[in-house]
C-alpha positions as CSV (number, residue, x, y, z in Angstrom):
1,X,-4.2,-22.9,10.6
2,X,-7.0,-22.2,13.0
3,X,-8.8,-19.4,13.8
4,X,-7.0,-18.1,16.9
5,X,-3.6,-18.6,15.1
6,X,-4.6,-16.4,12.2
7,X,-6.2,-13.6,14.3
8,X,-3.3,-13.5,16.6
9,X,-0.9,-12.8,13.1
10,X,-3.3,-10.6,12.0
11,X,-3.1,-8.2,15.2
12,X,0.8,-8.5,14.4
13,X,0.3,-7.5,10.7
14,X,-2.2,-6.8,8.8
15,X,-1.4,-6.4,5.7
16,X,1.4,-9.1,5.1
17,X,-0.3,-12.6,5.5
18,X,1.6,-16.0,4.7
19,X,0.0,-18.6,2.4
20,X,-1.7,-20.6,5.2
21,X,-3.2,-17.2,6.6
22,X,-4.3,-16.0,2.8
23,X,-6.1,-19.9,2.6
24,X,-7.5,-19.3,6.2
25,X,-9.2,-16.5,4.9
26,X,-10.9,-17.5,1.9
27,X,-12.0,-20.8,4.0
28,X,-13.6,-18.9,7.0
29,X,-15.9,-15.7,6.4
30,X,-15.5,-14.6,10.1
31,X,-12.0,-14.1,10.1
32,X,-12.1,-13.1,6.8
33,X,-14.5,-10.2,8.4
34,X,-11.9,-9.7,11.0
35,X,-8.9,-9.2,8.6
36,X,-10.8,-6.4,7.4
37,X,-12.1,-4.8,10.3
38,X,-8.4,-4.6,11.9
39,X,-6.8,-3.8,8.1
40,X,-9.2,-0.2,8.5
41,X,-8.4,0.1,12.3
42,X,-4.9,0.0,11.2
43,X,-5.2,2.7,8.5
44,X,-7.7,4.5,11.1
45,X,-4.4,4.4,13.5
46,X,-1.9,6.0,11.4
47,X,-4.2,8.7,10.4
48,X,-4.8,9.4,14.3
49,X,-1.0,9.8,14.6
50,X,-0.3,11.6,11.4
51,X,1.0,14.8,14.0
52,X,3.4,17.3,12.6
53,X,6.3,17.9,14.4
54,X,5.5,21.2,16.7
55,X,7.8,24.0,15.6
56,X,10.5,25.2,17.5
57,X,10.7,21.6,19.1
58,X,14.4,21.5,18.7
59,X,15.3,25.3,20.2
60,X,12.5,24.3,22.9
61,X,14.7,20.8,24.1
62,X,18.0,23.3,24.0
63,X,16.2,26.1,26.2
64,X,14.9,23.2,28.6
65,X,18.2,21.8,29.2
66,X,20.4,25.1,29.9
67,X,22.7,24.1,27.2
68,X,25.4,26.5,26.2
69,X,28.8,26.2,23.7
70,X,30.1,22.9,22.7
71,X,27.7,21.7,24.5
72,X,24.8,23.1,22.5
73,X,26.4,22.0,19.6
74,X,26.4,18.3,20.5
75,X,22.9,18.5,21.7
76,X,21.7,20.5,18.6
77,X,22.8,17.2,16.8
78,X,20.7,15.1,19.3
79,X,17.7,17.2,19.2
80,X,18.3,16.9,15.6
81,X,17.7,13.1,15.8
82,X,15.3,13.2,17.7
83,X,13.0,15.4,15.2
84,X,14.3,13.7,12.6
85,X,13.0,10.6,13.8
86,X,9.7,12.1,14.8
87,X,9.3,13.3,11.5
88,X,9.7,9.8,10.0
89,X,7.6,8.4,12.3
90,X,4.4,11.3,12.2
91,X,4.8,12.6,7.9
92,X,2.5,13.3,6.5
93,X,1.8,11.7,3.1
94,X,1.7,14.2,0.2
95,X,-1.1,12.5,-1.6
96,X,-2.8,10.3,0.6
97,X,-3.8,6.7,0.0
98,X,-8.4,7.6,-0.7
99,X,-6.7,10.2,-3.5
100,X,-4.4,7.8,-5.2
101,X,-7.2,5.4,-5.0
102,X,-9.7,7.8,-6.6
103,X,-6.7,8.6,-9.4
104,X,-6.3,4.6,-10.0
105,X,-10.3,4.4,-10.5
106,X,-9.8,7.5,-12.6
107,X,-6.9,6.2,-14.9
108,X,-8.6,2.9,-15.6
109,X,-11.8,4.9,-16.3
110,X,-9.8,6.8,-19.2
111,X,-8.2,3.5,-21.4
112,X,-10.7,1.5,-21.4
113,X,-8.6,0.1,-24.6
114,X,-6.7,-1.9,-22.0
115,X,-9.0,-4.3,-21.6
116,X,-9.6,-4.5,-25.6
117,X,-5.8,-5.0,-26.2
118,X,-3.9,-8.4,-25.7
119,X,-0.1,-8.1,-25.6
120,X,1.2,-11.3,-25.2
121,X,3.7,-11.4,-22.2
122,X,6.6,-13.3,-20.9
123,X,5.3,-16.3,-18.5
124,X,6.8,-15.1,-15.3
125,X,6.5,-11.0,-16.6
126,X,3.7,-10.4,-13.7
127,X,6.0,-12.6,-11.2
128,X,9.4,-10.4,-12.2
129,X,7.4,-6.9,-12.2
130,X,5.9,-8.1,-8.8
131,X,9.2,-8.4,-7.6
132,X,10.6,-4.9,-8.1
133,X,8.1,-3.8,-6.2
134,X,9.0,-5.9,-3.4
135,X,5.9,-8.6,-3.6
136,X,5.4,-11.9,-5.0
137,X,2.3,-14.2,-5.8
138,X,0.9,-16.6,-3.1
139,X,-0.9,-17.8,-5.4
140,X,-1.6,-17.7,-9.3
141,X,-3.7,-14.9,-10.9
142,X,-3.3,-15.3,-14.4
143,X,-2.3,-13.7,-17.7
144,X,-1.0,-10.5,-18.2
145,X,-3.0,-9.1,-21.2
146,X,-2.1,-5.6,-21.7
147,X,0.7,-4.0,-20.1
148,X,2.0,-0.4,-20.3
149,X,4.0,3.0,-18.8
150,X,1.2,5.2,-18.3
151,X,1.4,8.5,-16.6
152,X,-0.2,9.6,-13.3
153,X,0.0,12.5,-11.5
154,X,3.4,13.0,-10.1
155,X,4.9,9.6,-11.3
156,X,4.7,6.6,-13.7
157,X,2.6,3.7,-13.4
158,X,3.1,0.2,-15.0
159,X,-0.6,-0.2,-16.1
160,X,-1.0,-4.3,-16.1
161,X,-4.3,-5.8,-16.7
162,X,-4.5,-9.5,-15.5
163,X,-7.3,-11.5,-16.5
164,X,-8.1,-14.2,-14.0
165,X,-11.4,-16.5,-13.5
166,X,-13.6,-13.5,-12.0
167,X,-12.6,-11.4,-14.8
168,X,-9.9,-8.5,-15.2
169,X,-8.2,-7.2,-12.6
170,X,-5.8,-3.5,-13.6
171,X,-3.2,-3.5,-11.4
172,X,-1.1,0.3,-11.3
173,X,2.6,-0.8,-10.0
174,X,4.2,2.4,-9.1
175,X,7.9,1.9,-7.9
176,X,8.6,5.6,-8.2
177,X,6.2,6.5,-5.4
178,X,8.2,7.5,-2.4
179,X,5.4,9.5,-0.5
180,X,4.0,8.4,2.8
181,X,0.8,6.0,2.4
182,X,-1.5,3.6,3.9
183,X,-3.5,1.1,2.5
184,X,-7.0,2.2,1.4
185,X,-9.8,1.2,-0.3
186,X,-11.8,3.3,-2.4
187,X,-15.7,2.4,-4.3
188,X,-16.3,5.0,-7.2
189,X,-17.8,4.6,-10.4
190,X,-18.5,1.2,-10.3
191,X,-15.2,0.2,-9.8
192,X,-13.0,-0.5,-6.6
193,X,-9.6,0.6,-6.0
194,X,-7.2,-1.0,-3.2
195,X,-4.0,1.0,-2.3
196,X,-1.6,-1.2,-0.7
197,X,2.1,0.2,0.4
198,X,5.4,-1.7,-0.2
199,X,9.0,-1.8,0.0
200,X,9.4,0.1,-3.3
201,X,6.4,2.5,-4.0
202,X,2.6,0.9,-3.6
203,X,0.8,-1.2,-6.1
204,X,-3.3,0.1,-6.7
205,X,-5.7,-2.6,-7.5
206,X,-8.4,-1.6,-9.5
207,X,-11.3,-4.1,-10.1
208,X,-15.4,-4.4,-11.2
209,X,-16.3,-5.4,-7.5
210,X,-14.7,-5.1,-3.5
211,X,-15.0,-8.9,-3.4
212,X,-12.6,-9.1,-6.3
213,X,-10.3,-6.5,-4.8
214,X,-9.6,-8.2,-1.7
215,X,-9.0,-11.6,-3.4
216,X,-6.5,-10.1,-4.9
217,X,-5.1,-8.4,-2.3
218,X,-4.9,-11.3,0.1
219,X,-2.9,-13.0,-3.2
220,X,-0.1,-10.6,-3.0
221,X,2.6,-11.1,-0.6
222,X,4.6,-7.9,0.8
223,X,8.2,-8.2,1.2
């Protein structure tokens, strides 16, 4: 892949790379640079458009078109639709992405047993408990040493801790996590967390170092 080829799939998406992007950028530090830059422009977007729907909206739409009857009823259940789908597209999240992040770094911060601990685990554990998420590998990380249902917040987290070649990685998979997010990335306590969304919940990466952090992130495929 050359450089214009992965910058032009990065505009598309930003956060779901294939395997010859992910290689692209670990080979080449400037597009590596500009994954990142247009990954925050992205989560710099949706914050921009995170508008609540005006009150009223709905009546206002009736009033405007001099509906009356029947006919008010029918376009009640379009205006209806129409807020509905504003809504989906403008919620806002009830814990946003910097808070889980700082929760993550938190968590981690509390059992630091889990990186004392080795479980042993199935061979493809990390690959099925990816999957229920709705992500997969792109490539290797390596073995699950410690994995457990730890409470958060408002939900439960499966608490893996993965130790690969730069060291442990925690990874927080949280399927139950049906608010609104983005992806952030958080540097507190000399840690770094990454909160990346999915198809079922979001997954927070919580490692010693943002280098680390990303390489992991840019291992994960989104479904």
């Amino acid at each position: 892949m050359n450089c214009i080829d992965f910058r032009r799939g990065v505009l598309i998406a930003p956060l779901q790379l294939d395997e010859g992007a992910r290689e692209h950028s670990l080979a080449c530090a400037a597009c590596n640079e500009f994954l990142q830059r247009q990954r925050e422009l992205d989560a710099g977007l949706y914050d921009a458009m995170r508008v609540p729907v005006p009150d009223g909206l709905a009546d206002r739409i009736l009033v405007a078109q001099g509906l009356r009857g029947r006919q008010r009823r029918w376009m009640w259940g379009l205006a209806a639709t129409v807020i509905l789908a504003a809504g989906l597209g403008f919620a806002v999240p009830r814990l946003s992405g910097e808070a889980l992040a700082h929760e993550a770094i938190a968590h981690v911060a509390e059992e630091p047993q889990s990186f004392r601990v080795v479980t042993q685990q199935a061979a493809h554990f990390l690959d099925d408990t990816l999957a229920a998420q709705g992500a997969r590998l792109g490539v290797a990380l390596g073995e699950v040493t410690y994995a457990q249902l730890c409470p958060m917040k408002d939900q439960k987290a499966r608490h893996l801790v993965v130790r690969t070649p730069d060291g442990p990685v925690t990874l927080l998979l949280m399927p139950d996590d049906h608010g609104w997010r983005r992806r952030a990335v958080v540097e507190s306590g000399g840690m770094t967390a990454i909160t990346i969304p999915t198809a079922r919940g979001t997954i927070a990466i919580v490692a010693s170092s943002r280098p680390q952090a990303l390489a992991i992130e840019r291992s994960l495929v989104l479904s």
